[in-house]
C-alpha positions in Angstrom: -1.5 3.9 -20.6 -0.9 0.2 -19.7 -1.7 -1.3 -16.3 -2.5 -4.1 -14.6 -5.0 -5.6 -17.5 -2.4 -4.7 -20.2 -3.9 -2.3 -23.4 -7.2 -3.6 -23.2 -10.2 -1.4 -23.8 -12.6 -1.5 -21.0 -15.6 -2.6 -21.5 -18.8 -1.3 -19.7 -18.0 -0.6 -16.1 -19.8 -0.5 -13.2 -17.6 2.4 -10.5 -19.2 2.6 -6.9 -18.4 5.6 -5.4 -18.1 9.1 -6.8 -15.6 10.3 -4.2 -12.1 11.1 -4.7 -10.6 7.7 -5.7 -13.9 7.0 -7.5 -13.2 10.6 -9.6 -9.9 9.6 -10.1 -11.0 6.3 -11.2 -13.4 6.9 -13.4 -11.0 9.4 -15.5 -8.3 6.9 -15.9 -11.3 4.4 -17.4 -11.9 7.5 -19.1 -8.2 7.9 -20.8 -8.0 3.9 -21.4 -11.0 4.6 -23.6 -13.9 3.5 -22.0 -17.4 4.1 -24.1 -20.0 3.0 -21.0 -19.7 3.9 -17.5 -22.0 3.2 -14.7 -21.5 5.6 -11.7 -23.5 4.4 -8.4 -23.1 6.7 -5.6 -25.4 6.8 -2.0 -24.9 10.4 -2.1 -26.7 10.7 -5.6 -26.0 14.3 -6.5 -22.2 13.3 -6.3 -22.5 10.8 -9.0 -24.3 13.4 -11.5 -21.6 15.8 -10.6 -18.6 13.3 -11.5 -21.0 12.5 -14.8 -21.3 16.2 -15.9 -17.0 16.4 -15.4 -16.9 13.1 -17.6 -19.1 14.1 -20.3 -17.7 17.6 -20.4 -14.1 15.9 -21.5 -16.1 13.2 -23.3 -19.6 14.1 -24.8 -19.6 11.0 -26.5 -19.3 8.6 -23.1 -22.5 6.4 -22.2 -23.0 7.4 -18.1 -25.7 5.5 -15.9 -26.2 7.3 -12.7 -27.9 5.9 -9.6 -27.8 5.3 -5.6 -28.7 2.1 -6.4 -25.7 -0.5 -7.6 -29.0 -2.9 -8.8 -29.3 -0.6 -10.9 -25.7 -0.5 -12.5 -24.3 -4.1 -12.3 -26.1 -6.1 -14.9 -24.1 -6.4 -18.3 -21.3 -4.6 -16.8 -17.6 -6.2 -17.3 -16.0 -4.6 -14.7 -17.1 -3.6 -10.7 -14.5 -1.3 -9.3 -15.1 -0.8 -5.7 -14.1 3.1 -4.8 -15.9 3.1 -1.7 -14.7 2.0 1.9 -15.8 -1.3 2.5 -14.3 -4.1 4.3 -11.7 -6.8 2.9 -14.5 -9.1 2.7 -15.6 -7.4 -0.7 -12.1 -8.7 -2.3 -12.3 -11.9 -0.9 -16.0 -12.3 -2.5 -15.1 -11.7 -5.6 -12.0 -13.7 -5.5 -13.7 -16.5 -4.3 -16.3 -16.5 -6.9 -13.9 -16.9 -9.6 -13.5 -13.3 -10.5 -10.6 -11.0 -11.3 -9.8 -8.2 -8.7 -7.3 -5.9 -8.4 -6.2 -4.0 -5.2 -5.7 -0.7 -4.2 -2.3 -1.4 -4.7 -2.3 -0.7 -8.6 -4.2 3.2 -7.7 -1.3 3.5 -5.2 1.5 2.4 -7.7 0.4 4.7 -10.3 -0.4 7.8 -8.5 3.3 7.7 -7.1 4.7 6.9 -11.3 2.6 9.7 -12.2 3.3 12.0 -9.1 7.4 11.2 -10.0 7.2 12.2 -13.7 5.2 15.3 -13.4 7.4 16.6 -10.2 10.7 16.0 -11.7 10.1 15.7 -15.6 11.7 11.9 -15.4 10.3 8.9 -16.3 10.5 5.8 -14.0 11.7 2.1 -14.8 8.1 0.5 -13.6 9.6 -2.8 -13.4 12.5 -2.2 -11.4 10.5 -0.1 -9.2 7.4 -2.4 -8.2 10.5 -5.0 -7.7 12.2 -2.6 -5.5 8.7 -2.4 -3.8 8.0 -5.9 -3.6 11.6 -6.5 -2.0 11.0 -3.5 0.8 8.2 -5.0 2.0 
């Protein structure tokens, strides 16, 4: 699968939010061949769950589990924010120097994958974020 950061392997990953997006999240990091995942979740017993699912598919995948994101962060590579918070967060980490990527990517390739599985086809990526790009 290659996205927005190309074929690279993630490293280890800190995911807050064990929600929907954060599930969905944390199995595509899972299929891009992430080894170390840490899952940080207010609702606790949500994050275990999504680490059980994980480890189920991969028995061999590192998972941290917490409420806390203190917890989580340190030596992690990657921060993917799956939880509602304001713009603000974005704007942070851009400002600090980081590398972010938006919602927009999730969106983009739920509606690839959506089109392939419903009609068997496979779609021209390029041509289509351009034809996205030029609608808006």
């Amino acid at each position: 699968m290659q996205g927005a950061l190309g074929d690279t392997t993630p490293g280890p990953a800190s995911l807050l939010g064990a929600g929907g997006v954060g599930k969905a999240i944390a199995f595509a990091l899972l299929g891009l061949g992430v080894r170390d995942l840490r899952l940080v979740d207010v609702d606790k017993s949500k994050a275990t769950a999504l680490a059980a699912a994980l480890k189920a598919v991969e028995p061999g995948l590192l998972v941290t589990v917490s409420d806390d994101p203190a917890d989580c962060i340190p030596g992690a590579e990657a921060l993917l924010n799956c939880i509602p918070l304001a713009t603000n967060f974005l704007q942070d980490a851009n400002a600090a120097g980081l590398q972010t990527i938006s919602g927009y990517e999730l969106f983009f390739h739920q509606l690839v994958h959506a089109f392939r599985h419903f009609t068997g086809r496979d779609v021209d990526e390029m041509a289509l974020r351009k034809a996205l790009t030029d609608a808006a």
